[in-house]
N, C-alpha and C positions, 0 to 999 in steps of 0.2 A: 476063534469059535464064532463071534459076529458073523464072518464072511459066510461060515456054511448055513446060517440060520439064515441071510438074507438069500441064498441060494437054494433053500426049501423051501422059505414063500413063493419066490417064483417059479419053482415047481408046482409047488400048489396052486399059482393062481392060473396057473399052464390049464390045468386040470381041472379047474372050478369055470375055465371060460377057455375052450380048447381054440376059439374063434379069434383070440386076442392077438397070436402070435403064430406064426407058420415057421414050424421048426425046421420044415423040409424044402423052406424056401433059400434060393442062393442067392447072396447079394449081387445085383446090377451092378455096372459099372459108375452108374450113377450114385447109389450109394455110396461106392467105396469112395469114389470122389471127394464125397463129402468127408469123410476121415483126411482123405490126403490132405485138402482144403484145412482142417484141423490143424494138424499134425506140423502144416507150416507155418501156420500163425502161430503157433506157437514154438516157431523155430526148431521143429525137430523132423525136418525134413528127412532127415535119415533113414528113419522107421516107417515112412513109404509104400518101400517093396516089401518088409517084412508083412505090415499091414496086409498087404490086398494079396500077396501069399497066401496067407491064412484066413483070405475071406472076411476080415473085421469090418462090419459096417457098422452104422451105430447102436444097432438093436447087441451084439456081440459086446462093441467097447465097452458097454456100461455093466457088464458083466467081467470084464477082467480084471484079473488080480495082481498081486507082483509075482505070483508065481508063473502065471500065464506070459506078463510080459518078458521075464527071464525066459521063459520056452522059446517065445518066437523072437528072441537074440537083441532084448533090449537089456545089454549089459553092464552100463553105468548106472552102479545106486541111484546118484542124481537123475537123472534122466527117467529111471522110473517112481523117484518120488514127485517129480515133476507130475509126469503123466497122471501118477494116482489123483494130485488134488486135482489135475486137473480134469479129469474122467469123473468126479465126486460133483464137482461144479458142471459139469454138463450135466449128468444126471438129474441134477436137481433141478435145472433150468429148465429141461424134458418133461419133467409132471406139471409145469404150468400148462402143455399141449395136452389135446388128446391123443391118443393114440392112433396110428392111421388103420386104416381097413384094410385086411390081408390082403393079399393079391389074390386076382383070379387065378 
């Protein structure tokens, strides 16, 4: 139940400040970059191609769940409990920044 309540706020704060976040924007290649970049330091170069398949850049990863990561075929329990803490700890490291300014 957590996961949808934190997933309301952020709808709501979508909607309280429409300017915050560009939902209709598609991540660069430079963004996803930086997942990949991730994704191998933390040795799970695997999930890669699943990644930029599905467009994850970082404003996405910190919104997905284990049910998200089973969808786009991260199928070792390990692997996605891995990911979560370690999407939890990105996350948190992310609110010491600001937020950047949409794209034009």
């Amino acid at each position: 139940m957590e996961s949808k309540w934190v997933d309301v706020q952020a709808a709501i704060s979508v909607f309280e400040n429409p300017k915050s976040v560009s939902l209709m924007q598609v991540p660069n290649n430079n963004d996803l970059d930086k997942v990949s970049h991730w994704l191998q330091s933390l040795g799970l170069q695997d999930y890669v191609d699943a990644m930029r398949a599905h467009h994850i850049d970082d404003w996405a990863l910190t919104r997905l769940n284990e049910a998200d990561l089973r969808e786009i075929g991260v199928v070792s329990v390990g692997h996605r409990k891995r990911l979560m803490a370690a999407i939890v700890q990105r996350s948190n490291s992310c609110l010491l920044y600001t937020s950047p300014s949409p794209r034009d």
